[in-house]
N, C-alpha and C positions, 0 to 999 in steps of 0.2 A: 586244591581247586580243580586240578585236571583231572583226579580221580573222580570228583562229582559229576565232571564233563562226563566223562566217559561212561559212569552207571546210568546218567539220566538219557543217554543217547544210546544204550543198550536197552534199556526202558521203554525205550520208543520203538527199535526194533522189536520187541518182543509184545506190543502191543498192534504194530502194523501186521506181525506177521498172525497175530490170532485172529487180526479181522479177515485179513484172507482164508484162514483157516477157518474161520467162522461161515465164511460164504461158500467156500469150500469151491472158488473157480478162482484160477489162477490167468497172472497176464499169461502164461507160459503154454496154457494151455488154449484160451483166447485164438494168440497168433500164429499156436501152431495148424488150427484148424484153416484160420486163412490162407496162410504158402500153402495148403491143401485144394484150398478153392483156385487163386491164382495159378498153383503149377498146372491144376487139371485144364483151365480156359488154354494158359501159353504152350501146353505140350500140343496142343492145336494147330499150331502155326507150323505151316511148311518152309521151305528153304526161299522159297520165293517169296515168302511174306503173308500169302493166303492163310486166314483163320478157317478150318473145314469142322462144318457137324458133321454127325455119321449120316447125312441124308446129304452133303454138299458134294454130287455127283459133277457136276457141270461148273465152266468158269463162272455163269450167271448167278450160281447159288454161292459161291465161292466170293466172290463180292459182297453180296448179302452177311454173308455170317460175319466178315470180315469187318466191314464197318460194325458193325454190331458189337463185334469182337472190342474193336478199339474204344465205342462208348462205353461200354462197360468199363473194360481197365480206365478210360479215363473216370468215371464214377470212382472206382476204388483209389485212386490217386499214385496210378501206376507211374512211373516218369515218362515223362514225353520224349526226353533225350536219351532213348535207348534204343537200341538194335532193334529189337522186337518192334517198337511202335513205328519206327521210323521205317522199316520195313513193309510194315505193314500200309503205312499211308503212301508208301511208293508201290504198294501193288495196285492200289484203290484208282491211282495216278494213273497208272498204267494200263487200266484193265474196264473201268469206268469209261462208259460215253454217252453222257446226258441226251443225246441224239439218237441212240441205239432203240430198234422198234419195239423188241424184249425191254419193256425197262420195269426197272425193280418194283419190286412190291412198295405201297405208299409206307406199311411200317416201316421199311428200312430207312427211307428219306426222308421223315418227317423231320418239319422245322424245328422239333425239340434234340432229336437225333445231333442234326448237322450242327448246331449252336451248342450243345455241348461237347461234340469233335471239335470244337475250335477254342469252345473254352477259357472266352473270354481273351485270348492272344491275339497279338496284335498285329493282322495282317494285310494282307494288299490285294483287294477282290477285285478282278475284273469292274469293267462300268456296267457292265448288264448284271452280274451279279449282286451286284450294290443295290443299282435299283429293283431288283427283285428281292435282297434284304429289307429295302427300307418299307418298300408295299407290303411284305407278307408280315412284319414283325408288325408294322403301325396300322394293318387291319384285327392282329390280334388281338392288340391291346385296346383298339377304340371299340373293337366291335364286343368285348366283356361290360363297359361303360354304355353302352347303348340295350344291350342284354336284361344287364341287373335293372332295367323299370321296365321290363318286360313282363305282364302277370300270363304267358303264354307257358310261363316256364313249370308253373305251379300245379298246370291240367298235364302237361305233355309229360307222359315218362321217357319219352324216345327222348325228347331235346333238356331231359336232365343229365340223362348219360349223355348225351353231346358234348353238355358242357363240364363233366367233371373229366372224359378224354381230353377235353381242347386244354385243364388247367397246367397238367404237367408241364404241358409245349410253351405257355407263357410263365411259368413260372423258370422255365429254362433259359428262355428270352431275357426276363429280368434278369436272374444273374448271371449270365454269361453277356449283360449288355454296359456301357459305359453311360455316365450320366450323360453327358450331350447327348449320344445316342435314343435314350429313353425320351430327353426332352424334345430333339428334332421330331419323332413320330408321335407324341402324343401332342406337344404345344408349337408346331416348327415356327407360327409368328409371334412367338414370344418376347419381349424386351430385357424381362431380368429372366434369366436362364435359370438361376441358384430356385427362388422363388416359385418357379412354376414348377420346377421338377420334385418340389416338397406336394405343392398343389397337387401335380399331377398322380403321385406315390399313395396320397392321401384320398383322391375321388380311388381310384385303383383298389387300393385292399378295402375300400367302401364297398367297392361295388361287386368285388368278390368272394367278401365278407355276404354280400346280400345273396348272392345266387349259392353260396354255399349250405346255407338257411334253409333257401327255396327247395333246394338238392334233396335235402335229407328226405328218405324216404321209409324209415326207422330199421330197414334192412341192410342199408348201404353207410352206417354209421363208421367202420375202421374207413373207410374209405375219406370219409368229407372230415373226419379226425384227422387224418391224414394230409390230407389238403389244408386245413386249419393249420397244422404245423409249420408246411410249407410255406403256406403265406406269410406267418409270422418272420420264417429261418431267411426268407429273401427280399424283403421290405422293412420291419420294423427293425428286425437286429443285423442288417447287411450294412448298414452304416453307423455314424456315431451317435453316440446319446441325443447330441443337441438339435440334430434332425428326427429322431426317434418324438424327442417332445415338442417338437414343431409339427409333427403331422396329427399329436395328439392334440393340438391345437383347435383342430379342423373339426374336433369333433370326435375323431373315429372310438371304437373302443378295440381293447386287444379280443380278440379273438375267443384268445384261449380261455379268456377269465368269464368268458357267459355261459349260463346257466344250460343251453344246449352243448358247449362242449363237455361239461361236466357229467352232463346226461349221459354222454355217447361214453365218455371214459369210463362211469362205474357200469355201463352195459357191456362194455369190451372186457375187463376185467371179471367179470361173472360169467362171460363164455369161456374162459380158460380152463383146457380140462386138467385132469388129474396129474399127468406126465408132462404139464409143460406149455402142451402145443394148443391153438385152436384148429378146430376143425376143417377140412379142405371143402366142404359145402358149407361155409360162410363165404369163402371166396366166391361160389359162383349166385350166389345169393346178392350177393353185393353188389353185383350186375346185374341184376333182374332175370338171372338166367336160371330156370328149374323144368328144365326139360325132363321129365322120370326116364323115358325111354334112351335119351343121349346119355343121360349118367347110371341110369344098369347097364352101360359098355363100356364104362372106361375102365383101363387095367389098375390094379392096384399100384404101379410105377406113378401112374397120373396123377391118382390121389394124393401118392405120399407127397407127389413134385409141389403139389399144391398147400396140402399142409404144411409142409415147409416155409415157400412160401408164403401164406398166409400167417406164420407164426413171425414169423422176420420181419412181416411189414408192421403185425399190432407192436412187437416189441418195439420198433423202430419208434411208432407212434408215440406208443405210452412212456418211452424214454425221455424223448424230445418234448412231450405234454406236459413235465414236470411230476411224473413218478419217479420217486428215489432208487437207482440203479442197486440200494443195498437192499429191497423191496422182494418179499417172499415171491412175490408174482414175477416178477423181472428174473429173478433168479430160479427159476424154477424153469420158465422159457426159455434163458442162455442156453441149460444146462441140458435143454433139448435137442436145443439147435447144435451144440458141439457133440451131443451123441448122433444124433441122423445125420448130419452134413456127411463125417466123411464114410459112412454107408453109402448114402448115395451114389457116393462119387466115383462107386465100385462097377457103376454100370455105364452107360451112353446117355454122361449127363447133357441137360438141355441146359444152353446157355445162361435161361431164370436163376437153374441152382447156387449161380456166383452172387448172384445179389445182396445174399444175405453179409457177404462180407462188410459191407456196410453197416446194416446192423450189429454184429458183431464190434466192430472198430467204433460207433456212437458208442458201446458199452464199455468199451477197454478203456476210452479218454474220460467217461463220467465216474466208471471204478477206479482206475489206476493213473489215470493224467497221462496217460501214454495211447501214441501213432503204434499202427503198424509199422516196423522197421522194413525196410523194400530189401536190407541186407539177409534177412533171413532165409531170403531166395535165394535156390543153388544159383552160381556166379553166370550159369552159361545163357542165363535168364535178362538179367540184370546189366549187360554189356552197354557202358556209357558211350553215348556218340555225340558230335554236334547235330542241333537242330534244323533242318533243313526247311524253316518258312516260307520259301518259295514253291517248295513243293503243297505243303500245308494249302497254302494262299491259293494257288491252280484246282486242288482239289476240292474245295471247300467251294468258289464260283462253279465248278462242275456242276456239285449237288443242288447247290442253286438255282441255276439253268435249267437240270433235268425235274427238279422238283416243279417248275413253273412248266414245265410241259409235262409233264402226267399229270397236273392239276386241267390244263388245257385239252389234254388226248381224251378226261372224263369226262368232262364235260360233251365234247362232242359227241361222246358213242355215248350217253347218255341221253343228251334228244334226240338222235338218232334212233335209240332201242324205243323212245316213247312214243316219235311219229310210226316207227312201225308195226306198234301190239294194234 
């Protein structure tokens, strides 16, 4: 009987191993390209905690990258209790002054930014921080539900890209927010709390569902595919079944299963070239941007940064859309991305290049059932500390504070530049 054990389970290796062999991409090979993206981001990091690009001459840029730095590694699921991070959010502490007349660029501080630095943990914001939480997350959310019956959106192409920038920032909101939290800004005189927060989850991916519709402009397809995903990954399946068919209650339908996402999926899949990748003028397509004279100057560095790019986000898409990861096209993409990734990373990469580590890591857990392991980083990387939430909590009201005053500083030189043309 144990010798049957033993052949049938030798059996099984030898069938596991042909399918890897069949695909011909190993978890081995996978995760070694990520410690490749990861080491290239933290070999960044100064003694003081600063993350620098090769352009971060000044402290002011030096912050910039720095936060930057940290969403990222929090996207990849770097640990928070580690040297590196904790380091780094004590420079931010340090270095950061919401008050400062230099204040950072709106990318660095956006509200999607700062709510994924915090990442859902459980902190202690100042009282003006809070209240500038609870105003900018609960005009996000009501002002998307006030939007989708808007037929403005349909003529405007400016205020369609308006609204596929604004989704990422609420879709960060969502999950990095607690259910009171969602239900205080979208229902705060609510009675039964449980109830409205299905309610409110429910008019929400209605309503984003509808402007995502309205979006598509048949150029900008990986993009609202994209977003389609997201909204599924952070309302329908962020909680349990029995809420999942409570909102299907309401009405809604999933997303994914209509005949426009379907559309967009087998036209993403037919732009796949030969090698792998799609194209790095899909990505600026996808924006409405075809300027001839701005792209006969970009450098060939550009391009490829973009092709990349753009190759990492369809994969990522079409992964997450319910293409089978053992998929001639899926597999043909990886197998791109783990040959260019670590080229690239031979030059002054731009902080984008790490992104795809995500990509990569949605593929390694649909092929192989496996995380990247954070041990396979050399040790001087990976130094475990305690968590220092008080500093977390200071910094995080910081960006808060300074984000509502460069929302304010624009506004004012804003009428200002109009009373004076």
């Amino acid at each position: 009987m144990k010798s049957i054990s033993i052949v049938a389970f030798l059996i099984f290796l030898s069938l596991a191993f042909s399918a890897l062999a069949a695909n011909g991409i190993t978890y081995s090979q996978i995760s070694n390209v990520q410690t490749q993206l990861l080491e290239s981001l933290l070999e960044r990091q100064l003694p003081d905690g600063a993350f620098i690009e090769h352009f971060s001459l000044g402290s002011r840029f030096q912050v910039g990258s720095t936060l930057s730095s940290l969403v990222m590694l929090k996207k990849c699921g770097f640990p928070m209790a580690t040297s590196a991070f904790q380091k780094g959010i004590k420079f931010l502490l340090n270095n950061y002054d919401p008050f400062e007349m230099s204040a950072l660029p709106t990318f660095y501080t956006s509200l999607g930014n700062i709510e994924t630095l915090g990442g859902g943990t459980k902190v202690k914001l100042s009282k003006y921080a809070n209240l500038i939480k609870d105003a900018a997350c609960s005009s996000y959310l009501n002002d998307i539900l006030f939007l989708s019956e808007s037929n403005r959106i349909k003529s405007s192409k400016k205020l369609k890209q308006i609204v596929l920038f604004s989704l990422p920032t609420i879709f960060s909101t969502i999950r990095n927010s607690t259910k009171a939290e969602l239900t205080r800004w979208m229902s705060p005189n609510a009675v039964n709390k449980n109830a409205a927060f299905i309610s409110d989850m429910a008019n929400l991916y209605e309503a984003i569902s509808k402007l995502l519709t309205k979006s598509f402009t048949g150029e900008n397809g990986n993009f609202v595919l994209a977003y389609m995903v997201k909204l599924d990954e952070c309302t329908l399946n962020s909680y349990d079944k029995k809420m999942k068919n409570e909102m299907f209650d309401y009405g809604i339908k999933d997303i994914l299963k209509t005949p426009l996402a379907g559309k967009i999926r087998k036209k993403l899949i037919s732009l796949q070239e030969k090698n792998g990748s799609w194209s790095w003028k899909l990505a600026l397509s996808s924006v409405g941007f075809s300027s001839t004279s701005t792209i006969s100057t970009m450098s060939t560095s550009i391009k490829r940064s973009l092709r990349i790019q753009t190759t990492a986000l369809n994969l990522d898409t079409l992964l997450e859309s319910g293409v089978s990861a053992t998929s001639q096209i899926i597999k043909k993409g990886i197998s791109y991305l783990i040959t260019e990734l670590p080229r690239s990373l031979q030059g002054k990469t731009p902080l984008e290049e790490i992104s795809p580590f995500i990509t990569l890591e949605v593929y390694s857990q649909k092929m192989f059932g496996k995380k990247y392991d954070f041990k396979l980083l050399p040790s001087r990387y990976v130094k475990f500390v305690g968590v220092n939430n008080g500093n977390l909590s200071k910094l995080l009201s910081n960006l808060y504070v300074g984000k509502t005053k460069e929302y304010i500083l624009g506004a004012i030189l804003n009428r200002f530049s109009r009373k004076n043309r």
